[in-house]
SEPAGU-203390 format. One record per residue (C-alpha): x, z, y; residue number from 0. Coordinates in Angstrom, 1 decimal, decimal comma, padded with zeros to 4 digits, always signed. Each point is the difference from the previous one (the first is absolute). Example, Ala and Ser with C-alpha at 12.3 -4.5 7.8 and 13.67 -1.06 7.14 Angstrom:
2
+--------+--------+--------+-----+
!     xx !     zz !     yy ! seq !
+--------+--------+--------+-----+
! +012,3 ! +007,8 ! -004,5 !   0 !
! +001,4 ! -000,7 ! +003,4 !   1 !
+--------+--------+--------+-----+
% end
This chain:
99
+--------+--------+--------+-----+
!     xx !     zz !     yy ! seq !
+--------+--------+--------+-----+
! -030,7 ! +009,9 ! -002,8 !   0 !
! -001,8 ! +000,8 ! -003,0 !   1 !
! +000,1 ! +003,5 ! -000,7 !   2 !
! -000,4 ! -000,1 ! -003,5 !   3 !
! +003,0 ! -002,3 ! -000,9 !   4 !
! +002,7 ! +002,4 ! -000,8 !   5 !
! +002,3 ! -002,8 ! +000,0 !   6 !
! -000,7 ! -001,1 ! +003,6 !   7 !
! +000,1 ! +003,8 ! +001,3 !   8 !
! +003,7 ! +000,0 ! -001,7 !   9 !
! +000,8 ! -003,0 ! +001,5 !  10 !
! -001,0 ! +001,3 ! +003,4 !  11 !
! +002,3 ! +003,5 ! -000,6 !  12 !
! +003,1 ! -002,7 ! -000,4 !  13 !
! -000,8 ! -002,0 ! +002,6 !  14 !
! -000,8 ! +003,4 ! +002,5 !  15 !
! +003,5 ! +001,5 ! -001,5 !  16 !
! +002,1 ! -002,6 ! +001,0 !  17 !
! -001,7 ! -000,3 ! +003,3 !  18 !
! +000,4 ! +003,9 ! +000,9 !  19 !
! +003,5 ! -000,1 ! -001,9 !  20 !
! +001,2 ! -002,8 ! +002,8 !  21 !
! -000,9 ! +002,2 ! +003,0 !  22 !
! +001,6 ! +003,6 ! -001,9 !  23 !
! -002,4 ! +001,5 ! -001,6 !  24 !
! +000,3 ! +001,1 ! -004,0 !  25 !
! -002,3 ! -000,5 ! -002,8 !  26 !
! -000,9 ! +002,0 ! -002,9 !  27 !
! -002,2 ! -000,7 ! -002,7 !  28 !
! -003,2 ! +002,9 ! -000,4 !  29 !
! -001,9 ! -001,8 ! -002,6 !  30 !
! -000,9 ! -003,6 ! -000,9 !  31 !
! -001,8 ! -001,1 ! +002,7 !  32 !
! +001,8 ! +002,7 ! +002,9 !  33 !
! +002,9 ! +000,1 ! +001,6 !  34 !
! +001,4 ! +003,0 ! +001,9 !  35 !
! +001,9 ! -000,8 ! +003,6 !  36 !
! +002,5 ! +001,9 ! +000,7 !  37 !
! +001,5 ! +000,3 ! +003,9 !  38 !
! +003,0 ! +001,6 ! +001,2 !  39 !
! +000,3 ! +001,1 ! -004,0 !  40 !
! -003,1 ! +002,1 ! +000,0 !  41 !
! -003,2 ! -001,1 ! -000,9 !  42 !
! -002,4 ! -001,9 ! +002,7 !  43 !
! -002,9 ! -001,5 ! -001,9 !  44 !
! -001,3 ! -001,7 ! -003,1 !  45 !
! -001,4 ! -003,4 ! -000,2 !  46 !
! -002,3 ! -001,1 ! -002,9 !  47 !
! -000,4 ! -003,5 ! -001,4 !  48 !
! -003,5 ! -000,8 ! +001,9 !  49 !
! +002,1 ! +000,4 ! +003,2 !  50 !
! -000,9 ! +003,6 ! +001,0 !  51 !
! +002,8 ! +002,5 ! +002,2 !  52 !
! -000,7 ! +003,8 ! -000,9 !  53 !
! +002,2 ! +002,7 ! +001,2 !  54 !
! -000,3 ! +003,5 ! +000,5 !  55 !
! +000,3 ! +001,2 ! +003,9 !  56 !
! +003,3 ! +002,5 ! -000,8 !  57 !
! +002,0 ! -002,7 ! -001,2 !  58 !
! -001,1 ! -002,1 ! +003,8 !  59 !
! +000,7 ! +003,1 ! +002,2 !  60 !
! +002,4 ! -001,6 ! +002,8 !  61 !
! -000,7 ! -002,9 ! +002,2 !  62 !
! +002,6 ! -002,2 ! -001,7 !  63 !
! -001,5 ! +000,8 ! -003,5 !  64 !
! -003,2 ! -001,1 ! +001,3 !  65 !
! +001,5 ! -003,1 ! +001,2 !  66 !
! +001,6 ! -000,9 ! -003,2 !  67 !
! -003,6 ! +000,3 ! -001,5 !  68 !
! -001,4 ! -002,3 ! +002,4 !  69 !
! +002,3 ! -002,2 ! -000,9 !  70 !
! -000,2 ! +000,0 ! -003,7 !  71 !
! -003,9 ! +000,1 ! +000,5 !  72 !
! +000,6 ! -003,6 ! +001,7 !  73 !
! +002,2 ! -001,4 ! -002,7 !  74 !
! -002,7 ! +001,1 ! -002,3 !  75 !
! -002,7 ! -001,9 ! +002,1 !  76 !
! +001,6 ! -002,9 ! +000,6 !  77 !
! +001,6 ! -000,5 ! -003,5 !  78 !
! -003,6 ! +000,7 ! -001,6 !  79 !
! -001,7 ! -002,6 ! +002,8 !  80 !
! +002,6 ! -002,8 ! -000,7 !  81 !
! -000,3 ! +000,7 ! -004,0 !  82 !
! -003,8 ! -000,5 ! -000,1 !  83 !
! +000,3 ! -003,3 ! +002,1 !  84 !
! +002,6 ! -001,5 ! -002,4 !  85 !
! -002,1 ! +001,2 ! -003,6 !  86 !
! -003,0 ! -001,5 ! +001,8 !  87 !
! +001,4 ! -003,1 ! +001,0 !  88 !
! -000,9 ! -003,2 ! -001,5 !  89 !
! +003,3 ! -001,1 ! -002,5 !  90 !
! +001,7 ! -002,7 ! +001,8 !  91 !
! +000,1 ! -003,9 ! -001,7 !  92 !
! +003,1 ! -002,0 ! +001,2 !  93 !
! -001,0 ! -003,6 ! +000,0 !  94 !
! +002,3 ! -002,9 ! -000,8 !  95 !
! +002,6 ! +001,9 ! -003,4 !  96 !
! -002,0 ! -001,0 ! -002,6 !  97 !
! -001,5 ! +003,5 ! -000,9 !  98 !
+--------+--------+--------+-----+
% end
C-alpha cells in the first residue's frame, strides 16, 4: 500500500475495523490515520494506517491478552496483504456490453 495516500491508509482502518469488529474486538479512533483496539473493554493495541500493531507490554500481560494480539496482529496482515493486491491489480475490462 502506498504509505503516503492518507486516503488508502483510512480506507485500510475501515476495512481492519470491520474485520476485528466481526470476531469481538472494539475500535476507537486515536487520530486520522490510528485506530485504538480495545479487548475485553481495555485497551490492547493501536494500529496505524501503513498497517503497523504497537502496544505497550502492561496492557498484553496474560496469556489470553497475548492471544488476542496475535490475533489482531493477523487481521492486520492479512487485510494489508489482500489490500495491496487489489490497488495493484490491473482494472478489469468486461468484453461483450458495449463499454
Amino acid at each position: 500500500m502506498n504509505n503516503s495516500n492518507t486516503g488508502q491508509q483510512l480506507r485500510y482502518l475501515e476495512e481492519i475495523s470491520i474485520s476485528l469488529h466481526r470476531v469481538g474486538f472494539e475500535t476507537k479512533s486515536l487520530e486520522d490515520c490510528e485506530r485504538s483496539i480495545l479487548w475485553n473493554n481495555a485497551p490492547l493495541c493501536r494500529i496505524t494506517g501503513r498497517g503497523s500493531v504497537f502496544y505497550r507490554r502492561e496492557d498484553v500481560d496474560t496469556p489470553q491478552a497475548e492471544d488476542a494480539l496475535y490475533r489482531v496482529e493477523d487481521i492486520a496482515a492479512k487485510t494489508l496483504e489482500y489490500m495491496t493486491t487489489m490497488e495493484s491489480a490491473p482494472q478489469l475490462k468486461a468484453s461483450g456490453t458495449g463499454w
